[in-house]
C-alpha positions as CSV (number, residue, x, y, z in Angstrom):
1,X,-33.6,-141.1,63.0
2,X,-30.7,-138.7,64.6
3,X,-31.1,-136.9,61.0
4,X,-34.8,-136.1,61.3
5,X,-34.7,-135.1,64.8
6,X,-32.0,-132.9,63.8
7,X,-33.2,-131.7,60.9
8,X,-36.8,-130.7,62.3
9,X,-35.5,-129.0,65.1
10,X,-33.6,-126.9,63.0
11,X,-36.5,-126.2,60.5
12,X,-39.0,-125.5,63.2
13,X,-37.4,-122.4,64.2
14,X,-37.2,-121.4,60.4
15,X,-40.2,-122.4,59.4
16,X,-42.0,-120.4,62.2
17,X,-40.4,-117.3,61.3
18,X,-40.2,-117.6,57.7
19,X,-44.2,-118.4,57.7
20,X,-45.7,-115.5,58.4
21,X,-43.8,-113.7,55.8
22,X,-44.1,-116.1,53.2
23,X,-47.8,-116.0,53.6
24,X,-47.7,-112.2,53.0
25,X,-45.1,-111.9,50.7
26,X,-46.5,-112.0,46.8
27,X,-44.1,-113.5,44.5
28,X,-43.6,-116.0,41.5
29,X,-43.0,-119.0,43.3
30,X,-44.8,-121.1,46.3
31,X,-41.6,-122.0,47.3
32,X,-38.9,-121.0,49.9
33,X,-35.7,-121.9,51.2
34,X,-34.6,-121.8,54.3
35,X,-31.7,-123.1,56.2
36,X,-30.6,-125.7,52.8
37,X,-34.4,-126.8,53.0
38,X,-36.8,-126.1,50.4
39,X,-40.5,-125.8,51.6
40,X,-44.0,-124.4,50.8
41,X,-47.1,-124.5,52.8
42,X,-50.5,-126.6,52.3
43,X,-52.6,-124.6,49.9
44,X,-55.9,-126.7,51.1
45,X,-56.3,-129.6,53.7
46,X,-58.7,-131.6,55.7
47,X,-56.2,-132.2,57.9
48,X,-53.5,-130.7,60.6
49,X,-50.8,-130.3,57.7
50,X,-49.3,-127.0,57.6
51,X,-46.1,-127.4,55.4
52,X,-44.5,-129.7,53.2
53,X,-40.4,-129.9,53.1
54,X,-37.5,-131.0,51.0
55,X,-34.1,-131.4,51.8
56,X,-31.1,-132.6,48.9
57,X,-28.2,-132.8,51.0
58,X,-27.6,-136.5,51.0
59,X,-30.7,-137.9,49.6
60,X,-34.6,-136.9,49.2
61,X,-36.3,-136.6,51.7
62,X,-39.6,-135.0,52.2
63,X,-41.1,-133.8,55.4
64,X,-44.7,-133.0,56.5
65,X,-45.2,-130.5,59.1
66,X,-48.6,-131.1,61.0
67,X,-50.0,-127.7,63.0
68,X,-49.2,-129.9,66.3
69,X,-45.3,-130.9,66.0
70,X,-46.4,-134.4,65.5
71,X,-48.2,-136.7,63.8
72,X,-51.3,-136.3,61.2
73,X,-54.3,-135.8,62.3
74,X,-57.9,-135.4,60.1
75,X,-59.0,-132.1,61.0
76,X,-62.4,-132.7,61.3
77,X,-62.8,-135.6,63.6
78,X,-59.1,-135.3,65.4
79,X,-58.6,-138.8,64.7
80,X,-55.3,-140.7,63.1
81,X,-54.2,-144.4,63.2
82,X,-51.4,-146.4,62.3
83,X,-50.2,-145.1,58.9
84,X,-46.3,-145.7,59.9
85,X,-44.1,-148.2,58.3
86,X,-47.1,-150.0,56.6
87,X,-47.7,-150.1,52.6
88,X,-50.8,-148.7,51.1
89,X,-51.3,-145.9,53.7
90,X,-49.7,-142.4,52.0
91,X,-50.3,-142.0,48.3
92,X,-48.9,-138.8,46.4
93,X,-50.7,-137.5,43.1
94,X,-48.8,-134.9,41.1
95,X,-50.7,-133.7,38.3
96,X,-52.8,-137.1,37.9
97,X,-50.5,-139.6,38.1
98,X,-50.0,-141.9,41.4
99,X,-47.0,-142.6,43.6
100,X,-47.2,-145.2,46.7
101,X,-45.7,-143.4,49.7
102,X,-44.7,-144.5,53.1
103,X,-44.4,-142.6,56.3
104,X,-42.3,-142.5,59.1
105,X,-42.4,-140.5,62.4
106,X,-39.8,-138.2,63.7
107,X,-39.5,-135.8,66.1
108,X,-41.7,-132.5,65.4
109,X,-42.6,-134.2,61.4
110,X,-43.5,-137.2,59.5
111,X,-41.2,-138.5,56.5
112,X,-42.1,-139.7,53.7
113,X,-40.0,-142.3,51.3
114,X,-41.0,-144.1,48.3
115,X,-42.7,-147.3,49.3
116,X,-40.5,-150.1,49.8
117,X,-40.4,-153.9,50.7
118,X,-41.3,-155.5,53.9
119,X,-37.6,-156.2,54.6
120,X,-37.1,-152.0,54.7
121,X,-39.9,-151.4,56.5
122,X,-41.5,-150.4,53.7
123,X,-39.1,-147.2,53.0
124,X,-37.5,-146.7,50.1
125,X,-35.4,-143.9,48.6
126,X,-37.5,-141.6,46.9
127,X,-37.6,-142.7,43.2
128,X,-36.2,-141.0,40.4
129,X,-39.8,-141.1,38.6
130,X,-41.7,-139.1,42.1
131,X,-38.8,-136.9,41.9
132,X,-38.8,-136.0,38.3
133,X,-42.6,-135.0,38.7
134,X,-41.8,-132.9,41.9
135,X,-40.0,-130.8,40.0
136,X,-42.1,-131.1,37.0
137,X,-45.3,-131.1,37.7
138,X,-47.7,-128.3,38.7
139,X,-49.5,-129.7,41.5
140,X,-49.1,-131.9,44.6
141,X,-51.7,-133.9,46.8
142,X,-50.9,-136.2,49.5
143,X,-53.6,-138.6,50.5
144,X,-53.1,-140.4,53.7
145,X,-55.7,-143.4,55.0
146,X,-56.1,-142.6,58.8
147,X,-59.2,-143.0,59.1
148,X,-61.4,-146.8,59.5
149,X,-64.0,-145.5,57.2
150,X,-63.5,-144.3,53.3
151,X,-63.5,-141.5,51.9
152,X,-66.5,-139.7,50.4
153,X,-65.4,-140.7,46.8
154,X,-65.0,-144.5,48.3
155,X,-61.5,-144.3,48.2
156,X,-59.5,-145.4,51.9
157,X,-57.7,-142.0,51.4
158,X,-59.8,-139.8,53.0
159,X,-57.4,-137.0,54.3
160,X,-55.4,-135.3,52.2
161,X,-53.1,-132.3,52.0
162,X,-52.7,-130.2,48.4
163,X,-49.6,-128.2,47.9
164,X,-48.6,-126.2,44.7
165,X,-45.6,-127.5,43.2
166,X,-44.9,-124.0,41.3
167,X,-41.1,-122.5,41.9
168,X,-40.3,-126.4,43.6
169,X,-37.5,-127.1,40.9
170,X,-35.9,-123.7,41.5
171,X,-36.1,-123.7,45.6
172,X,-34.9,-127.7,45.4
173,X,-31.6,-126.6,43.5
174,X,-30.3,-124.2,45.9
175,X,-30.6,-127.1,48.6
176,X,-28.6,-130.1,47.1
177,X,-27.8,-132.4,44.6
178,X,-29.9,-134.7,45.0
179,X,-33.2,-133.9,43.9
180,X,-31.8,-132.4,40.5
């Protein structure tokens, strides 16, 4: 966890800055880097996410930044609940097709991995499939069940974050190998 705490720290301060002119700025691509992190902001939300992540340094990972340097909160009740460590909580959708997710907290962001077995806590690298359709695909939504009840569509994932996925490929490359 030394990682995350390091890495978010240090993407904070970058992220801060770098978000007021990246919501002005008009250009090609969503996507930014920043300090050998690639990251675009939540397009639409029911929820306290404000920015999605990825770093390629060592491995995949992929960061959500919440509007309160924490965890993820639905927006219009102010309510979360134990999403961490457990399967069927986080599900990502690019373009239609699914991906199980699981989350774990850090500092000032929560992580996400590919969802793993019990005897990893559920976290997994991220797979070569999720990855291949980050930099692919042409839209992102991450649904997270926080909340007791369902969703209005009767699905448990009732808070969600969408993020375009336009310019990803391009901001990833400049950050590591690993997400190529």
């Amino acid at each position: 966890m030394q990682h995350f705490r390091l890495s978010a720290l240090k993407l904070s301060l970058a992220l801060a800055v770098s978000l007021t002119t990246f919501a002005s700025a008009a250009s090609a691509s969503d996507w930014e880097t920043v300090s050998d992190t690639a990251f675009t902001r939540v397009l639409e939300t029911n929820s306290t996410m404000v920015a999605l992540a990825v770093q390629c340094a060592d491995e995949m990972k992929l960061e959500i930044y919440a509007a309160n340097d924490g965890p993820i909160f639905h927006a219009d009740t102010g309510e979360t609940s134990e999403f961490q460590y457990l399967p069927g909580k986080v599900l990502a959708v690019i373009d239609g097709e699914a991906f199980p997710l699981a989350a774990a907290g850090a500092e000032a962001t929560t992580v996400l991995f590919s969802e793993g077995r019990e005897a990893q806590n559920y976290l997994a690298p991220i797979s070569p499939p999720l990855a291949a359709a980050l930099r692919s695909g042409n839209s992102l939504e991450l649904r997270f069940d926080l909340l007791p009840e369902a969703a209005p569509d009767g699905s448990p994932f009732e808070t969600y974050g969408r993020f375009s996925l336009n310019g990803a490929a391009e901001a990833m490359d400049t950050t590591g190998p690993y997400c190529r």
